[in-house]
ZAMARGU-4260 file (C-alpha; in steps of 0.2 Angstrom, whole numbers, plus 5000, padded with zeros to 4 digits):
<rodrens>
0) 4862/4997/5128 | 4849/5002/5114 | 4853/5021/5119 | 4871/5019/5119 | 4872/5012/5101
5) 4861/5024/5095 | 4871/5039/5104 | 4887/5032/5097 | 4879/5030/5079 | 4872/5048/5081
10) 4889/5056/5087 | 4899/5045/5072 | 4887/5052/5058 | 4886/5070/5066 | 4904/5069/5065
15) 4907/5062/5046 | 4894/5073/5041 | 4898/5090/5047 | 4917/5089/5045 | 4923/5102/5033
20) 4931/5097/5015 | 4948/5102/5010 | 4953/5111/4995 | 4966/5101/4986 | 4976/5108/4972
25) 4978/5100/4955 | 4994/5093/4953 | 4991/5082/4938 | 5002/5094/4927 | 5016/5095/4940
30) 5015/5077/4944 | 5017/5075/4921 | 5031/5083/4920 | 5041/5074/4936 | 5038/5057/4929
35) 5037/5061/4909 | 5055/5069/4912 | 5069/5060/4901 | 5080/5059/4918 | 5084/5041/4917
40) 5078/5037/4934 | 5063/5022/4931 | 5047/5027/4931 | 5043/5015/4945 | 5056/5027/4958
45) 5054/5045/4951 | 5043/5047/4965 | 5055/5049/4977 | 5063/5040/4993 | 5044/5033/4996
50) 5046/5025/4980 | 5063/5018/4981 | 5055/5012/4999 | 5042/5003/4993 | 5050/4993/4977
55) 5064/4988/4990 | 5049/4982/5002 | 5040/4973/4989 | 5056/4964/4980 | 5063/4958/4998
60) 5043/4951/4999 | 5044/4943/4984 | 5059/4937/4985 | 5054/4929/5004 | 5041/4923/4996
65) 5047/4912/4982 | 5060/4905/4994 | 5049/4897/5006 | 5036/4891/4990 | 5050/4881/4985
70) 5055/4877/5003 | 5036/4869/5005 | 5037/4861/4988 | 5054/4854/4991 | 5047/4849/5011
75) 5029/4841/5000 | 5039/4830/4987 | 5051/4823/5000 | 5043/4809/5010 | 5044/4809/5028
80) 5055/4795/5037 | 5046/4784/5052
</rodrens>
């Protein structure tokens, strides 16, 4: 059992360790202009469909969830019949 564990913690940091880094490009100025633009698009869905995805997500969510914190209020304030 010992010798497993330790193969697999070898093997994990071998791994992690000796994978190559990727170059990544610089795209702060690109990204500055995209969402600095006077477009009138929101600056919370200039990023795209992605964006537009993800503050429909998060309103439907939200929206849920008020819902049923009133439902469980409403359900905790009215007293249950016998």
């Amino acid at each position: 059992m010992y010798r497993q564990l330790m193969s697999l913690q070898q093997l994990s940091s071998r791994t992690i360790s000796s994978s190559a880094r990727r170059q990544v490009d610089n795209m702060v100025k690109e990204k500055q202009k995209l969402f600095q633009a006077d477009n009138g698009i929101p600056v919370h869905l200039k990023g795209g469909a992605k964006d537009a995805i993800l503050y429909r997500a998060t309103m439907a969510l939200t929206v849920f969830g008020s819902g049923f914190v009133v439902y469980e209020l409403l359900n905790a304030a009215i007293p249950k019949k016998a």
